[in-house]
BAFI-537329 format. One record per residue (C-alpha): chain; x, y, z. Coordinates in steps of 0.02 Angstrom, whole numbers, padded with zeros to 5 digits. Example, Ala and Ser with C-alpha at 12.3 -4.5 7.8 and 13.67 -1.06 7.14 Angstrom:
2
<site 'A',<00615,-00225,00390>>,
<site 'A',<00684,-00053,00357>>,
This chain:
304
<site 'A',<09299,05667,05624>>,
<site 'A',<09201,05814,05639>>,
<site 'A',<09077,05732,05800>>,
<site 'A',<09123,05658,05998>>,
<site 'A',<09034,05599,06140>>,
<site 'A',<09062,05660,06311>>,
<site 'A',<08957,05571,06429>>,
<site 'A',<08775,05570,06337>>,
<site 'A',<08801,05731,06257>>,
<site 'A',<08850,05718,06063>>,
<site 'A',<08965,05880,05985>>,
<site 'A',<08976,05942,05814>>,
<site 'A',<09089,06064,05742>>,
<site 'A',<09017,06155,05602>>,
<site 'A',<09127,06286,05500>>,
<site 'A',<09090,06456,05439>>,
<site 'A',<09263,06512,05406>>,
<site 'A',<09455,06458,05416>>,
<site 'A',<09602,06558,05365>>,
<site 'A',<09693,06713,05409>>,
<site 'A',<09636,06840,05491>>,
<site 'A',<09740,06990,05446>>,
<site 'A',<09835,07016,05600>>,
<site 'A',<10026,06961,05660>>,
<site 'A',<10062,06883,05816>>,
<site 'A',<10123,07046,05906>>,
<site 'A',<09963,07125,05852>>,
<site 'A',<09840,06999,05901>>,
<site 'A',<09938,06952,06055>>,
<site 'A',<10010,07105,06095>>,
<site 'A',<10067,07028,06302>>,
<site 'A',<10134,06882,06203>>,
<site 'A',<10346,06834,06209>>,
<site 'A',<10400,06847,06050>>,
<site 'A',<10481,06677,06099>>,
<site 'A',<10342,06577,06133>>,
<site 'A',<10277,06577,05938>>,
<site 'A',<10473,06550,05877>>,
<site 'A',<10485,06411,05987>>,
<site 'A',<10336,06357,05948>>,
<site 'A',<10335,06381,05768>>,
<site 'A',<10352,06183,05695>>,
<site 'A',<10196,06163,05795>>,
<site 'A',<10105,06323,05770>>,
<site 'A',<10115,06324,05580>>,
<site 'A',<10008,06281,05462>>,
<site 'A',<09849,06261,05586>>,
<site 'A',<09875,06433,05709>>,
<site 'A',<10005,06533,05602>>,
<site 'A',<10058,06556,05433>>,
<site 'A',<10240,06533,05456>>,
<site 'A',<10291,06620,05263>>,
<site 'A',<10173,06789,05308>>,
<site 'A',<10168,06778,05490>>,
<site 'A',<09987,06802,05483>>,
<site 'A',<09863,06711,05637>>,
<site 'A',<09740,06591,05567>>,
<site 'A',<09568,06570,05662>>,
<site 'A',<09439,06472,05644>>,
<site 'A',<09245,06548,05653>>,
<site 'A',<09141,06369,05694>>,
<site 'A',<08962,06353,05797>>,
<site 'A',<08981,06218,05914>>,
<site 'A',<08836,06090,05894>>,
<site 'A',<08754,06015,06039>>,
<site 'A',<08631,05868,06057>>,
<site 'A',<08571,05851,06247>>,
<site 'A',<08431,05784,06326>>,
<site 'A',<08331,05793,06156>>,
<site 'A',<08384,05961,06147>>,
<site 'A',<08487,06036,05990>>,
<site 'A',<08607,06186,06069>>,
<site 'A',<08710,06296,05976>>,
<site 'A',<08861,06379,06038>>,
<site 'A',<08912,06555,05953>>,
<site 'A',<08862,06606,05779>>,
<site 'A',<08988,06648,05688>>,
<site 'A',<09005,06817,05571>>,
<site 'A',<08839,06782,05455>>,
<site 'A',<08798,06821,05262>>,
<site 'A',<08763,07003,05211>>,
<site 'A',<08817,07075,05364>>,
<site 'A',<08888,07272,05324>>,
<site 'A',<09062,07269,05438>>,
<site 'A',<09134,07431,05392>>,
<site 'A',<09268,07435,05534>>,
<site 'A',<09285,07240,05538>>,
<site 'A',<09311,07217,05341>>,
<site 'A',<09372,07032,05354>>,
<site 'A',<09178,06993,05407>>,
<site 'A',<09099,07128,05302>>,
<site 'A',<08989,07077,05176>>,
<site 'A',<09010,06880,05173>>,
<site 'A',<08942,06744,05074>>,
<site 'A',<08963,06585,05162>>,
<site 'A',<08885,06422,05168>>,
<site 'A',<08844,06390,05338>>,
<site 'A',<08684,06344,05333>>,
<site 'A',<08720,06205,05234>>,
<site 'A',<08857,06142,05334>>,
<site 'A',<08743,06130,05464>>,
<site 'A',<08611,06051,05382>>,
<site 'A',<08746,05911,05343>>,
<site 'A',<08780,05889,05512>>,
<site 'A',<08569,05861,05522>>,
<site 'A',<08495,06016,05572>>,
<site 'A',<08384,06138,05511>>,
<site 'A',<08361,06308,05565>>,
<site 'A',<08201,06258,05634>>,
<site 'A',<08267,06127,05726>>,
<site 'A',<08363,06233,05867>>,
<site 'A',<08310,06241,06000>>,
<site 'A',<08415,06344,06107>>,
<site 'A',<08557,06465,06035>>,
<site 'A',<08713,06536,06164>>,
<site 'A',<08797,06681,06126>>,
<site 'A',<08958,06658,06239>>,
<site 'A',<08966,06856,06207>>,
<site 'A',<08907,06986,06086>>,
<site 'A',<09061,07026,05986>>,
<site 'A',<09043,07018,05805>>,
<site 'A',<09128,06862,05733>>,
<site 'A',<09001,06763,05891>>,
<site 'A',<08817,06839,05833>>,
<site 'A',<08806,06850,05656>>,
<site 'A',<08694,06709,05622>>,
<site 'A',<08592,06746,05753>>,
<site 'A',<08493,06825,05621>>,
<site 'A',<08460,06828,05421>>,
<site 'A',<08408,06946,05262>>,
<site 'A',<08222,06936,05229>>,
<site 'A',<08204,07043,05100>>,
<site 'A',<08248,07219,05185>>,
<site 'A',<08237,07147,05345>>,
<site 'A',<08343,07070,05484>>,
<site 'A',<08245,06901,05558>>,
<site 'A',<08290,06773,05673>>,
<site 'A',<08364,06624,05586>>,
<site 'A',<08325,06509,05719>>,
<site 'A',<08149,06516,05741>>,
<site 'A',<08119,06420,05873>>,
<site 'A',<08256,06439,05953>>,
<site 'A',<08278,06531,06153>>,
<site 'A',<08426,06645,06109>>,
<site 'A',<08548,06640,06275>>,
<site 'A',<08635,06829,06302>>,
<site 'A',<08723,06881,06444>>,
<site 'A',<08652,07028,06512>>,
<site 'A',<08804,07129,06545>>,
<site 'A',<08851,07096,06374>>,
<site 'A',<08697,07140,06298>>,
<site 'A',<08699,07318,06414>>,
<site 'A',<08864,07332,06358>>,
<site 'A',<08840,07337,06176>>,
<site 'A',<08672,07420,06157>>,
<site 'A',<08737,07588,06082>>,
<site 'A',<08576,07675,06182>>,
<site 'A',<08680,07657,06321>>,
<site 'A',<08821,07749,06261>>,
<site 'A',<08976,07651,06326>>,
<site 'A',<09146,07666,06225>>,
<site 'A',<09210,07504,06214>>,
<site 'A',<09406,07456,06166>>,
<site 'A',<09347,07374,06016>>,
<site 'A',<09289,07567,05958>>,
<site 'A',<09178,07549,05797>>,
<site 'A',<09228,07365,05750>>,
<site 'A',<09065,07319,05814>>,
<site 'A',<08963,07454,05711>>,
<site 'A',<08790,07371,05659>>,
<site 'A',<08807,07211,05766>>,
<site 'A',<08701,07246,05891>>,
<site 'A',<08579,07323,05770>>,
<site 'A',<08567,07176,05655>>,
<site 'A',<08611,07026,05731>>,
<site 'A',<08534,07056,05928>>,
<site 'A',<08397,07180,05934>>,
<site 'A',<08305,07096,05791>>,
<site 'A',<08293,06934,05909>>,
<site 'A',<08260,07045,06065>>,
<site 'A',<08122,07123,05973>>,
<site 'A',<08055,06985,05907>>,
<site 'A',<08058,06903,06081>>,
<site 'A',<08143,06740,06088>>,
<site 'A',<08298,06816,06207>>,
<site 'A',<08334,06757,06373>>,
<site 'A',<08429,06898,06457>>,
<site 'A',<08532,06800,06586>>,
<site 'A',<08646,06865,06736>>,
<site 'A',<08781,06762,06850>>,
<site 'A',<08745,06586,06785>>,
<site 'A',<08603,06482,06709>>,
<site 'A',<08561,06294,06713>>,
<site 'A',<08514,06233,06542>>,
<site 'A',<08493,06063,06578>>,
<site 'A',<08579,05932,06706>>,
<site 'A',<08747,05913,06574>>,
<site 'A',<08764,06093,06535>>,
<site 'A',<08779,06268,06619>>,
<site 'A',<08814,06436,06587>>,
<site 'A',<08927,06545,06712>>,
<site 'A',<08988,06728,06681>>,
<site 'A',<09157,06745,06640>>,
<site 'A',<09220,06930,06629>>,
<site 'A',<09345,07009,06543>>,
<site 'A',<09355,06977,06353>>,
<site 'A',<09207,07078,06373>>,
<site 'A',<09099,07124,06551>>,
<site 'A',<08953,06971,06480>>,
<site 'A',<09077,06869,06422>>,
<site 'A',<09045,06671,06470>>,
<site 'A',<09082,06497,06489>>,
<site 'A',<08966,06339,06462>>,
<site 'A',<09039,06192,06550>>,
<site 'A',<08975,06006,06514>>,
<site 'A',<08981,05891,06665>>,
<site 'A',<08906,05706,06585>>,
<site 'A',<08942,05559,06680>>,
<site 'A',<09133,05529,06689>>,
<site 'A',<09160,05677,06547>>,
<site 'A',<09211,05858,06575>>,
<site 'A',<09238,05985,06445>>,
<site 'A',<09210,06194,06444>>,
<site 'A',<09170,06313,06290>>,
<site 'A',<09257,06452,06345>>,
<site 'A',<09215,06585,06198>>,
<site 'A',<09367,06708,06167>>,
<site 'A',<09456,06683,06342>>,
<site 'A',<09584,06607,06209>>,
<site 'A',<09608,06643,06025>>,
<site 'A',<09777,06546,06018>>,
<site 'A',<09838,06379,06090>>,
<site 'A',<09999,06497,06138>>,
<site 'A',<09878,06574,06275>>,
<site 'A',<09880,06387,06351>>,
<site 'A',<10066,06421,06362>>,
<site 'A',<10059,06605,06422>>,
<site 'A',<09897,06623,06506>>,
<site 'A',<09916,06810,06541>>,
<site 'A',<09934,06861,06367>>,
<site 'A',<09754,06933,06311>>,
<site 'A',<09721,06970,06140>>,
<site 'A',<09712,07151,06076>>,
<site 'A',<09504,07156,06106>>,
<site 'A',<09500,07120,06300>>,
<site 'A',<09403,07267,06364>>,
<site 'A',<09462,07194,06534>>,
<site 'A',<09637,07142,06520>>,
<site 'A',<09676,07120,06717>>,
<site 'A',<09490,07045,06718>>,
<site 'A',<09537,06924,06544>>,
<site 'A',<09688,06859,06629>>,
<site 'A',<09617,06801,06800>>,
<site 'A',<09468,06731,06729>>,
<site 'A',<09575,06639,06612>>,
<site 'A',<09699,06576,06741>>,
<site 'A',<09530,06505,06850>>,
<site 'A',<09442,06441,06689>>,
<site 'A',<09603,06344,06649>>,
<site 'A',<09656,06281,06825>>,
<site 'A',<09487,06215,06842>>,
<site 'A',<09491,06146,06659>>,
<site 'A',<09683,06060,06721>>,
<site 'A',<09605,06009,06881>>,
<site 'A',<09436,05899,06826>>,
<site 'A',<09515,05847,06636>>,
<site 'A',<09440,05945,06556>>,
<site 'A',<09421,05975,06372>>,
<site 'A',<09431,06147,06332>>,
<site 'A',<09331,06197,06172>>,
<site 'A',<09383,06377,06114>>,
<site 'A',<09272,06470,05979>>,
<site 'A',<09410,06487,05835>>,
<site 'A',<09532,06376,05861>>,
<site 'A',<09583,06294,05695>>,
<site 'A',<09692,06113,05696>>,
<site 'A',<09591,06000,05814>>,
<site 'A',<09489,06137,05892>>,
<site 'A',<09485,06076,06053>>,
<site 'A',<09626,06028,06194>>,
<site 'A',<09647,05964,06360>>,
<site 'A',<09776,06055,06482>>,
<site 'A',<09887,06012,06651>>,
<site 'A',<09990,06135,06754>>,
<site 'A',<10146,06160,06733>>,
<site 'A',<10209,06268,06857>>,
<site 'A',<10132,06443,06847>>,
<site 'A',<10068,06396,06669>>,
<site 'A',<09997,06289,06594>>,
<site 'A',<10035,06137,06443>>,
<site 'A',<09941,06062,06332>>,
<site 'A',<09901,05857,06381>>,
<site 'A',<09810,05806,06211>>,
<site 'A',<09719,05865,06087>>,
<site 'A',<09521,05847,06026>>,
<site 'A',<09512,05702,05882>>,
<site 'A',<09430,05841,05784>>,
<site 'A',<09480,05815,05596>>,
<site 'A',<09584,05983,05554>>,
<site 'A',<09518,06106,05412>>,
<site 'A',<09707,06101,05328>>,
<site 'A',<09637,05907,05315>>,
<site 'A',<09486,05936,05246>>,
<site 'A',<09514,06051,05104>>,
């Protein structure tokens, strides 16, 4: 199953990429007890860790929306072509997006609204395609959502030296200001209403734009949180930020709200890169948190 309902809204997941990502648990996770991914290794492995290498596996997936007539995207993913020379997992790739999306129904010129959750590479990439020698939107017609903050952030005319260093070199070149320029962003600050099922609120931290889009329909509850959580362990241990929170104090409150609000309305929460079943809803469990269920989200191992 790669599609749910929640109230009248209808989500796909659509894959770019699943496998490892180069990094060990006490690099990626750096805050992280050493404990948490030996005790949780029968569970962990083979969807969120490699158990023989000890290398993280992440998902890169757009979220597809259908609400209110509208088609949504959430996050695009690393895109084809892209020159990554500090990120080289995501330099260069050749992927077949596109037409994973067009077999979950959609054309590019059928978006109408894209979210960027944040501006970080591996969320932006197909924001935008080669045209020859040129970088294009590939959503036409399509009102690209950017936080602000993030998009002040990242814009290198503003000089700021971010934690991430160079591992965004060319991002904001080729996958944001050709949109900007071409004028089909909408710079947004604090929240914004897309419709009466879904919202956008800031969520600092990961990065000073980063956001969350929650999804109140009917009965149903869920929230796309973005990178507040790379790893189901961060359900466990919800002050242990991955190695590219520019904010770590900020990361780990907004986290510990996001996911107290997420355990107190049963919520779904719907991470960008989570492999398995992509999705998962939480309860407390004393200072922490545990995970209830998960999404019925087929899992790439499955799939092949």
């Amino acid at each position: 199953m790669e599609q749910i309902e929640l109230g009248q809204v209808t989500i796909t997941r659509v894959r770019e990429y699943y496998g490892p990502v180069e990094m060990t648990p006490d690099t990626f996770f750096p805050e992280s007890p050493k404990t948490v991914w030996d005790d949780g290794s029968t569970w962990l492995a083979p969807h969120f860790l490699d158990s023989e290498t000890n290398i993280v596996n992440s998902a890169i997936q757009t979220w597809l929306l259908r609400s209110e007539g509208m088609t949504i995207l959430v996050d695009t993913g690393v895109g084809n072509h892209k020159e990554r020379p500090y990120s080289p997992v995501w330099s260069r790739l050749e992927t077949d997006f596109l037409a994973n999306l067009a077999r979950a129904g959609v054309e590019p010129e059928d978006v109408d609204v894209v979210i960027n959750t944040h501006l970080h590479v591996d969320h932006v990439g197909w924001n935008t395609y080669l045209d020859g020698r040129r970088w294009v939107p590939t959503f036409p017609n399509a009102t690209y959502l950017m936080p602000k903050d993030d998009f002040d952030f990242w814009n290198p005319e503003n000089g700021h030296k971010p934690l991430l260093g160079r591992g965004n070199q060319n991002v904001f070149e080729d996958s944001v200001a050709p949109v900007h320029e071409a004028g089909r962003t909408l710079l947004w600050e604090h929240g914004h209403r897309i419709n009466a099922d879904l919202r956008l609120d800031a969520a600092p931290g990961h990065t000073p734009g980063s956001s969350v889009l929650t999804l109140a329909s009917g009965s149903d509850r869920a929230v796309f949180v973005g990178d507040l959580l790379h790893s189901p362990v961060q359900f466990l241990e919800p002050d242990a930020n991955s190695c590219f929170c520019e904010d770590p104090a900020g990361a780990r409150a907004t986290r510990r709200k996001v996911l107290g609000w997420a355990a107190d309305n049963n919520a779904l929460v719907i991470p960008a890169h989570l492999g398995g079943h992509g999705a998962a809803e939480v309860v407390r469990e004393g200072g922490k948190f545990a995970i209830k269920g998960w999404a019925p989200f087929t899992p790439y191992a499955e799939q092949g």
